[in-house]
Biopython code that builds the backbone (N, CA, C, O; Angstrom):
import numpy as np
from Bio.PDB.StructureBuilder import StructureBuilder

atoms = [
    (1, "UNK", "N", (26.616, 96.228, -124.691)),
    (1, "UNK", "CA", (28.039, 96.338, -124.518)),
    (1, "UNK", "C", (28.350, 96.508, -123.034)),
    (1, "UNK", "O", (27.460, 96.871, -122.265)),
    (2, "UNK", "N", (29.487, 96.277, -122.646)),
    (2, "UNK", "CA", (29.595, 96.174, -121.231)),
    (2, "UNK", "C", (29.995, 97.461, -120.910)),
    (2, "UNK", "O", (30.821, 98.106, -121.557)),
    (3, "UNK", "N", (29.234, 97.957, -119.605)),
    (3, "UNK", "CA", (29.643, 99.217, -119.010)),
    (3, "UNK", "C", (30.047, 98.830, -117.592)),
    (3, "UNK", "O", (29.517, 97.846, -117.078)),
    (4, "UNK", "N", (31.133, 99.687, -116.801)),
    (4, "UNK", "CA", (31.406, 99.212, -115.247)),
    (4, "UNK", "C", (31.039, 100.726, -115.328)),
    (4, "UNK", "O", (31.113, 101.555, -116.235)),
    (5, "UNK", "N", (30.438, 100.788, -113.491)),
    (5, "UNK", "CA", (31.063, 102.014, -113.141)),
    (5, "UNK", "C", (31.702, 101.798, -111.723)),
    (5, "UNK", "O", (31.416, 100.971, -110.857)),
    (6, "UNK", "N", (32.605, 102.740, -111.743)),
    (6, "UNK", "CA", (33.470, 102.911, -110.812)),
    (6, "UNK", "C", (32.607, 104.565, -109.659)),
    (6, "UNK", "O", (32.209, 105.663, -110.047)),
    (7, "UNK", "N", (32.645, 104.025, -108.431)),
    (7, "UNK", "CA", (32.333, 105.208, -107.720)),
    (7, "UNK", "C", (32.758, 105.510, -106.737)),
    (7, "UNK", "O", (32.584, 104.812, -105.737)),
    (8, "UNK", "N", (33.594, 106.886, -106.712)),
    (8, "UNK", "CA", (34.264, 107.178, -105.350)),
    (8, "UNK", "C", (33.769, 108.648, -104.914)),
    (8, "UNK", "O", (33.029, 109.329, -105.623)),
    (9, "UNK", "N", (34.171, 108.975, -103.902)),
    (9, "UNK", "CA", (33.715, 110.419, -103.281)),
    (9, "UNK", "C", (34.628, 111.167, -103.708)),
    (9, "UNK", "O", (35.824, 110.935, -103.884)),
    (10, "UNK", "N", (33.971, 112.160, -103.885)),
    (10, "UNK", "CA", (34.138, 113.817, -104.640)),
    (10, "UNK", "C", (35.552, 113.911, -103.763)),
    (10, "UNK", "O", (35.570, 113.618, -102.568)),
    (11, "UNK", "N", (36.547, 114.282, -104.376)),
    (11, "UNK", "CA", (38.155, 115.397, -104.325)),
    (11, "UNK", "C", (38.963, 113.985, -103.301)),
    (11, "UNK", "O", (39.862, 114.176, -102.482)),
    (12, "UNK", "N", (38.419, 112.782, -103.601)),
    (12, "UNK", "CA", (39.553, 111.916, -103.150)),
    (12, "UNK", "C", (40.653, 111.752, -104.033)),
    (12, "UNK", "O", (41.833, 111.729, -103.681)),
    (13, "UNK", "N", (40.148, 111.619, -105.401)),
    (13, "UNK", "CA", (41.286, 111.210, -106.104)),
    (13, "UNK", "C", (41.492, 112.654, -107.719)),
    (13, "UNK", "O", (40.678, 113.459, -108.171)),
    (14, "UNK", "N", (42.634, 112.414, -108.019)),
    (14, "UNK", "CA", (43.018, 113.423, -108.911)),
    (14, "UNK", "C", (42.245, 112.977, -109.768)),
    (14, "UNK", "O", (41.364, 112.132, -109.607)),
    (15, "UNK", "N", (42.722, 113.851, -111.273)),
    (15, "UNK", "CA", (41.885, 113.333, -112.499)),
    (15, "UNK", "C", (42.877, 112.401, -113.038)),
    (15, "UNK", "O", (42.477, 111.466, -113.732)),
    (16, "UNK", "N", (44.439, 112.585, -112.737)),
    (16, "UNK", "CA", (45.180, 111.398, -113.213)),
    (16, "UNK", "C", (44.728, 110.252, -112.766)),
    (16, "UNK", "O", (44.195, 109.433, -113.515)),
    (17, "UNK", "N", (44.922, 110.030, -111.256)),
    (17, "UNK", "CA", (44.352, 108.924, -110.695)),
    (17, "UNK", "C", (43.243, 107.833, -111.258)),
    (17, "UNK", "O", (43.219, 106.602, -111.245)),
    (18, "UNK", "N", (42.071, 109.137, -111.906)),
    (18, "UNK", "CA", (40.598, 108.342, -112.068)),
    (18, "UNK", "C", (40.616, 107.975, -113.846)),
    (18, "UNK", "O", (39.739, 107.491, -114.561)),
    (19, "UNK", "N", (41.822, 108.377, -114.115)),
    (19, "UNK", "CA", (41.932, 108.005, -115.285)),
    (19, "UNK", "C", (42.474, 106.276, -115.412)),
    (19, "UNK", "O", (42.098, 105.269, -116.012)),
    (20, "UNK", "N", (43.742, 106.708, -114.313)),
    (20, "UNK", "CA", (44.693, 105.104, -113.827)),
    (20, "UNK", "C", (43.454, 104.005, -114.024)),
    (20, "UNK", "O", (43.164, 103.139, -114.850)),
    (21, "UNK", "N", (42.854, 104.571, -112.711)),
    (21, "UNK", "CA", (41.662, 103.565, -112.621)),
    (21, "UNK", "C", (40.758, 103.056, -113.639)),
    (21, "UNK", "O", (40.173, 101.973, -113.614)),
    (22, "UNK", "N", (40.703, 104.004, -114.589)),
    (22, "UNK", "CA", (39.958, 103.534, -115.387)),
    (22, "UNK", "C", (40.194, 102.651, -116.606)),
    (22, "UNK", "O", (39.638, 101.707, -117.168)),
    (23, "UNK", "N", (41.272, 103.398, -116.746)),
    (23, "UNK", "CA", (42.031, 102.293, -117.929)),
    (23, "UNK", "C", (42.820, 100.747, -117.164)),
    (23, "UNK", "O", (43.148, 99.811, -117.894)),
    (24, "UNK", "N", (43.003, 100.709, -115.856)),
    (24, "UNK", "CA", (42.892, 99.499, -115.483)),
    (24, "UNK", "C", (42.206, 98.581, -115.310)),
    (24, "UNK", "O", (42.430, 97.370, -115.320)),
    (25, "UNK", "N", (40.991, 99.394, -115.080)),
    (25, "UNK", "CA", (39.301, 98.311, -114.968)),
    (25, "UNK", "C", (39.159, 98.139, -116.660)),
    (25, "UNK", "O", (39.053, 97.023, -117.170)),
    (26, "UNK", "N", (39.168, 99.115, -117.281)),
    (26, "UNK", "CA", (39.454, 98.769, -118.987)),
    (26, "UNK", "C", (39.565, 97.506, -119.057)),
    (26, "UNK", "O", (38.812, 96.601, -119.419)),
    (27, "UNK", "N", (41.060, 97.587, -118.489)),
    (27, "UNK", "CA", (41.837, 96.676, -119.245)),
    (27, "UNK", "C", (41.499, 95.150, -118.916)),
    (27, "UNK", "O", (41.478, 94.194, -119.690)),
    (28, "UNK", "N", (41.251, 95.194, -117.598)),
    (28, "UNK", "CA", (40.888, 94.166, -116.546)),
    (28, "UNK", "C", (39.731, 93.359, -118.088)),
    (28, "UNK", "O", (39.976, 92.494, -118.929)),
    (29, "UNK", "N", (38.391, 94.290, -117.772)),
    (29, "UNK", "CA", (37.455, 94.009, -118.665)),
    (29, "UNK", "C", (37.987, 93.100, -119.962)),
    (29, "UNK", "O", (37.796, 91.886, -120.027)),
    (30, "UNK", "N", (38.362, 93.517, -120.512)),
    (30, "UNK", "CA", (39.215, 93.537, -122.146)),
    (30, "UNK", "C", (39.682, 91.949, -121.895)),
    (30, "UNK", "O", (39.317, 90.990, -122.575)),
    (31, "UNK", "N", (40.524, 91.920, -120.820)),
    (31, "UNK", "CA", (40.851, 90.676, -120.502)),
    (31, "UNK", "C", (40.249, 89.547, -120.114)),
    (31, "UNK", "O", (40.683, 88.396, -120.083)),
    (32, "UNK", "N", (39.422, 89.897, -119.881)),
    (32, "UNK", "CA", (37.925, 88.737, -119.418)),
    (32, "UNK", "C", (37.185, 88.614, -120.771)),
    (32, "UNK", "O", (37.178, 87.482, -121.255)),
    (33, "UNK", "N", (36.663, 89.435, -121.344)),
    (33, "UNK", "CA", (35.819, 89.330, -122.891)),
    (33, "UNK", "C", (36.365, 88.872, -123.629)),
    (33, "UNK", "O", (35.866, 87.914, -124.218)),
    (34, "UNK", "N", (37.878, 89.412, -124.014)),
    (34, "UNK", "CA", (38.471, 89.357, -125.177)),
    (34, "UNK", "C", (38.703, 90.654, -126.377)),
    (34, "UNK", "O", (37.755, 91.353, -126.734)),
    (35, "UNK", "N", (39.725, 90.786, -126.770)),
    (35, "UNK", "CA", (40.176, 91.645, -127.631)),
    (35, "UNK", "C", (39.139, 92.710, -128.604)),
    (35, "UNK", "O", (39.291, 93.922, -128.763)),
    (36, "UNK", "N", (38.065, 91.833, -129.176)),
    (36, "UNK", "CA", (37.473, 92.100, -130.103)),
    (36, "UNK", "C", (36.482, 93.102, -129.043)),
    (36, "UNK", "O", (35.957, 94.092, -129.553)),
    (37, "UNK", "N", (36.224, 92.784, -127.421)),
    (37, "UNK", "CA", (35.310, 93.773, -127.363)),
    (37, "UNK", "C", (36.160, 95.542, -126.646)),
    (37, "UNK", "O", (35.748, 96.566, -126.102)),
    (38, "UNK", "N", (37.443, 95.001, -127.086)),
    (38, "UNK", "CA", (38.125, 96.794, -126.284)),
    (38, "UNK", "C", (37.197, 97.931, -126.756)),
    (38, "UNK", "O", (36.767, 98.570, -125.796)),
    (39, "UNK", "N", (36.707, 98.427, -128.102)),
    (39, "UNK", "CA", (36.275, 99.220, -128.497)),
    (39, "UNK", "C", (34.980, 99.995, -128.055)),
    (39, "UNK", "O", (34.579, 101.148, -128.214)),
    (40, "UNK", "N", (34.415, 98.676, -127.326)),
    (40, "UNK", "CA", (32.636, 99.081, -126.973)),
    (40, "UNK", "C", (32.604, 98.417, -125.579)),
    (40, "UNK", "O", (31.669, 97.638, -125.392)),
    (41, "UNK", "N", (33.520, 98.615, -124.528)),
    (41, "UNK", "CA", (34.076, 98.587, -123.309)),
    (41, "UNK", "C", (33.643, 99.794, -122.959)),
    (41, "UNK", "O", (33.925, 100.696, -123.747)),
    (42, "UNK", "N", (32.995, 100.095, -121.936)),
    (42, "UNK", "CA", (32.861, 101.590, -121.744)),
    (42, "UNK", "C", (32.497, 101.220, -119.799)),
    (42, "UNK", "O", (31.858, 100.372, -119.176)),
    (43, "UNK", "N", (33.479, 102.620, -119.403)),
    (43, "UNK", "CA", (33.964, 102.614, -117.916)),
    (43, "UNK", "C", (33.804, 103.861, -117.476)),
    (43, "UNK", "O", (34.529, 104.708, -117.998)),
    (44, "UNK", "N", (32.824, 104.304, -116.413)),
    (44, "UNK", "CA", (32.398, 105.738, -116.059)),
    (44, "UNK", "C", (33.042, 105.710, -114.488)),
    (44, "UNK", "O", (32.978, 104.811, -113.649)),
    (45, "UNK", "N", (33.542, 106.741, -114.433)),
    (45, "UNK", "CA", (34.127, 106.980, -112.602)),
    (45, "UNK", "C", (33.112, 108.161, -112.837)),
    (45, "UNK", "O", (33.013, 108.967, -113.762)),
    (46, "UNK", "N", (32.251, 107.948, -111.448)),
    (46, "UNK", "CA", (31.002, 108.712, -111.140)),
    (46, "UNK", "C", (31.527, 108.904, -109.432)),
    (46, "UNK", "O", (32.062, 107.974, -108.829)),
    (47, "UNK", "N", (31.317, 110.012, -108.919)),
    (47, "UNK", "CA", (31.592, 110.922, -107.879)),
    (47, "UNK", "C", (30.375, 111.096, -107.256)),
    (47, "UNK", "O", (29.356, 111.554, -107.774)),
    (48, "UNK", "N", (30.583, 110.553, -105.646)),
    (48, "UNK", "CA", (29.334, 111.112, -104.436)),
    (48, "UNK", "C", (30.450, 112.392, -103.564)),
    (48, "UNK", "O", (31.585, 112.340, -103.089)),
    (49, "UNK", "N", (29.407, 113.454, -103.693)),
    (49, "UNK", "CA", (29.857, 114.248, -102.704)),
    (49, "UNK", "C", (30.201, 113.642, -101.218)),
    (49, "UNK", "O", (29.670, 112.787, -100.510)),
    (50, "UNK", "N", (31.029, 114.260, -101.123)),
    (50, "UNK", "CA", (31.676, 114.042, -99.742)),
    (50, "UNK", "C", (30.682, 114.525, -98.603)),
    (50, "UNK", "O", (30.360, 115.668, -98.277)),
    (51, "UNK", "N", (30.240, 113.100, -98.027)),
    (51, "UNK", "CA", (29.917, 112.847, -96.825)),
    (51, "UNK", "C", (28.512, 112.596, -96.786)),
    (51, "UNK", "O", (27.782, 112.675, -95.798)),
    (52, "UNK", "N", (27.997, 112.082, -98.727)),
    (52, "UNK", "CA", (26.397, 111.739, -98.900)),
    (52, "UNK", "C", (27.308, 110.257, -99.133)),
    (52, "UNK", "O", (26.856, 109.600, -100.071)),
    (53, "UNK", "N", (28.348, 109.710, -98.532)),
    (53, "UNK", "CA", (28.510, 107.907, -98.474)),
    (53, "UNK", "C", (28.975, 107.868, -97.170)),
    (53, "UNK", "O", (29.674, 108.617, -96.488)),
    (54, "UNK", "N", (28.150, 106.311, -96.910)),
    (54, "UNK", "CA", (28.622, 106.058, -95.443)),
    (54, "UNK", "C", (28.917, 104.948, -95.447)),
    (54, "UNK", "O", (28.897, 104.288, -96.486)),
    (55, "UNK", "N", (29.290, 104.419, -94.206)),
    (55, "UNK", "CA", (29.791, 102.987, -94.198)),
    (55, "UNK", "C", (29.529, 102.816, -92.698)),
    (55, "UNK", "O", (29.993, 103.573, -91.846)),
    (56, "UNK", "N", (28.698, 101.694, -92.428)),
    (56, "UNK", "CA", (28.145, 101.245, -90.969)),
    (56, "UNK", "C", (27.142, 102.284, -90.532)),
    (56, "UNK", "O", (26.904, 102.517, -89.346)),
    (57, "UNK", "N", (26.540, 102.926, -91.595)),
    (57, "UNK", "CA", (25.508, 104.035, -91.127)),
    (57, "UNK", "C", (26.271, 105.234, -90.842)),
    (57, "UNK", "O", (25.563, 106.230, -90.984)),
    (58, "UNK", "N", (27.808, 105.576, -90.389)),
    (58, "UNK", "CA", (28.784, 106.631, -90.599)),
    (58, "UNK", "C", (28.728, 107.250, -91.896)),
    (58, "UNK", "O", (28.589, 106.592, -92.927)),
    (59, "UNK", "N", (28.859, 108.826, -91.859)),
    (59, "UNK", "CA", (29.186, 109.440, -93.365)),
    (59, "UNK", "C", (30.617, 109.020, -93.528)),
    (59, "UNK", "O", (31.267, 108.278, -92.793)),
    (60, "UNK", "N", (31.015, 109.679, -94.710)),
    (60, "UNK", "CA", (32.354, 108.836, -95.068)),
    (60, "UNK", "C", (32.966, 109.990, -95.807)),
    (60, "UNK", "O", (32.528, 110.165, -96.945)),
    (61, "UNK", "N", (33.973, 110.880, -95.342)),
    (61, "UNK", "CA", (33.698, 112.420, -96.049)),
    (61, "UNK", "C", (35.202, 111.807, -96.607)),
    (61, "UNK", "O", (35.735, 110.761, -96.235)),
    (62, "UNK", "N", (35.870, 113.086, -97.922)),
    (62, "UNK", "CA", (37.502, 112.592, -98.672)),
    (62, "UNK", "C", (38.219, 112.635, -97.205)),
    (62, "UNK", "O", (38.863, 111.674, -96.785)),
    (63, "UNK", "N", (38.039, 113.872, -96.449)),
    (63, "UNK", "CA", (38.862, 113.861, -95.488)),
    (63, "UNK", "C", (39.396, 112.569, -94.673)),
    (63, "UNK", "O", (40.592, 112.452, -94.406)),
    (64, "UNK", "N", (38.381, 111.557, -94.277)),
    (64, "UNK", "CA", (38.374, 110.265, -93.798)),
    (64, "UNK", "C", (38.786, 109.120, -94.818)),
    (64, "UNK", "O", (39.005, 107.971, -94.435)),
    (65, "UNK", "N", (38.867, 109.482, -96.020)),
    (65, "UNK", "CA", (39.270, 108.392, -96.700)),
    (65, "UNK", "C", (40.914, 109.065, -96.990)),
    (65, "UNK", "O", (41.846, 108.263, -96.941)),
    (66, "UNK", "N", (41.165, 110.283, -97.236)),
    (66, "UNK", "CA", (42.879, 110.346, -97.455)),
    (66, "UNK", "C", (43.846, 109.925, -95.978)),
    (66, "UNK", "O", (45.008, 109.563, -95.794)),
    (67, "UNK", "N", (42.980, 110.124, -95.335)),
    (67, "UNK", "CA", (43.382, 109.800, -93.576)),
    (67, "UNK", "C", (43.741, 108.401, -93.528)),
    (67, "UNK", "O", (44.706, 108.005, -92.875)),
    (68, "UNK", "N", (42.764, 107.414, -94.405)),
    (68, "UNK", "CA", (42.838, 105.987, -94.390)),
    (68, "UNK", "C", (44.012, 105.593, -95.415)),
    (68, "UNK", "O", (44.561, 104.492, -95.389)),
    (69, "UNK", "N", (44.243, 106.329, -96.066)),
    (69, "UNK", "CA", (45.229, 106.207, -97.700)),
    (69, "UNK", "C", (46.720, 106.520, -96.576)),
    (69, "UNK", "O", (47.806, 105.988, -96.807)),
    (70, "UNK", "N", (46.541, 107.233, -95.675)),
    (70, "UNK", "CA", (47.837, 107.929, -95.064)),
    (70, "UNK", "C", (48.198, 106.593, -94.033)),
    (70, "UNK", "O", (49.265, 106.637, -93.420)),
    (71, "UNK", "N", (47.455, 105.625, -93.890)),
    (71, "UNK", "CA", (47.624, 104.827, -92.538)),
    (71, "UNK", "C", (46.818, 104.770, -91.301)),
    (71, "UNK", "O", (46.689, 103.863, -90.479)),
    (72, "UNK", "N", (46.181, 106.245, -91.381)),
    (72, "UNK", "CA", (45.946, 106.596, -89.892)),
    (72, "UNK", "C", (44.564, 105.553, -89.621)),
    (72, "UNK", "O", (44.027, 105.514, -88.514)),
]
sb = StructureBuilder()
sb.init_structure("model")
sb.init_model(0)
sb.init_chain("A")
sb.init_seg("    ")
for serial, (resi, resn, name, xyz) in enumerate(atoms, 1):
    if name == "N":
        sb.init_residue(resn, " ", resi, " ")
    sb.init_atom(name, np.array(xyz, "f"), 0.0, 1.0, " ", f" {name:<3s}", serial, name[0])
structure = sb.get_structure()
């Protein structure tokens, strides 16, 4: 059965948020397979502590990603 996972760093996003997300990748899914497989669709949002992800060899802490969400 198809599983995604979704992974972001620890205290970026609420639990509403990672819910949004999830039932949108859901749905996304659902829409590519087809109807019959909504039931056994299964979508995990899995969490790296802040500042064990990097990007260009940089850590990547929430602080730097709500900073990026803000514009800055």
């Amino acid at each position: 059965m198809p599983l995604v996972t979704i992974k972001g760093i620890e205290g970026v996003f609420s639990s509403e948020e990672k819910q949004k997300a999830i039932r949108a990748v859901h749905d996304a899914m659902v829409a590519v397979e087809g109807k019959n497989m909504e039931d056994v669709t299964w979508v995990i949002f899995e969490e790296v502590k802040s500042g064990d992800w990097s990007i260009g060899g940089a850590p990547l802490t929430a602080a730097d990603v709500k900073r990026i969400q803000a514009g800055g």
